[in-house]
C-alpha positions in Angstrom: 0.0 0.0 0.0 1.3 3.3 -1.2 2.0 6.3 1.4 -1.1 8.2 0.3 -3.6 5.7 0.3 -2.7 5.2 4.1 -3.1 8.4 4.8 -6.1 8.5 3.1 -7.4 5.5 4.6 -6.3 7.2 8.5 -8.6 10.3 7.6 -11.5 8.7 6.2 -11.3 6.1 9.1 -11.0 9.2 12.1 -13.8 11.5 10.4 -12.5 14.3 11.9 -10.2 16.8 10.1 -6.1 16.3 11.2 -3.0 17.7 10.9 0.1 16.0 9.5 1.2 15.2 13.1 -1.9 13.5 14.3 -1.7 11.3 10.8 2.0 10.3 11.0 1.5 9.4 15.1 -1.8 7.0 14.2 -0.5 5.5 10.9 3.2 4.8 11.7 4.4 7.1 8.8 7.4 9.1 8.9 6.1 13.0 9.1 7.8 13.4 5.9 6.5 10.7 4.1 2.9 11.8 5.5 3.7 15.7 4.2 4.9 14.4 1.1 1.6 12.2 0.6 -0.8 15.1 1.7 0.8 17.1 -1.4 0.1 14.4 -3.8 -3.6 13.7 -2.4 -4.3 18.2 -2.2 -3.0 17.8 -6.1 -5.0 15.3 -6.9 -8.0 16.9 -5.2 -9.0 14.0 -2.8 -8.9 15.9 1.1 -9.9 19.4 1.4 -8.9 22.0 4.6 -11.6 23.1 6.4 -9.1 25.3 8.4 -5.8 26.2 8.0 -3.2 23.3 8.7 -6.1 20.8 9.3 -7.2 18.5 6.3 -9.8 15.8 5.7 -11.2 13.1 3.0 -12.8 15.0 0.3 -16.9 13.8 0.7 
């Protein structure tokens, strides 16, 4: 399974919108890796902010 679909997974499973922190503590992920992910899934339009430095699975 591929860094962003984790992260994915972590936010759809919490329902609650999370930082990169929370999401690299509950999935085991590198911060890093997890910041890098969140890029790729903000560019690709699958989690949305609802406020600033907090992001959640796109509904």
């Amino acid at each position: 399974m591929e860094a962003k679909d984790t992260v994915l997974e972590v936010m759809k499973k919490e329902g609650t919108p999370m930082n990169a922190g929370q999401i690299a503590e509950i999935s085991g992920l590198d911060r890093k890796v997890v910041d890098k992910a969140m890029k790729t899934l903000k560019d690709e339009e699958l989690i949305v902010s609802p406020k600033r430095c907090y992001w959640e699975a796109k509904k």
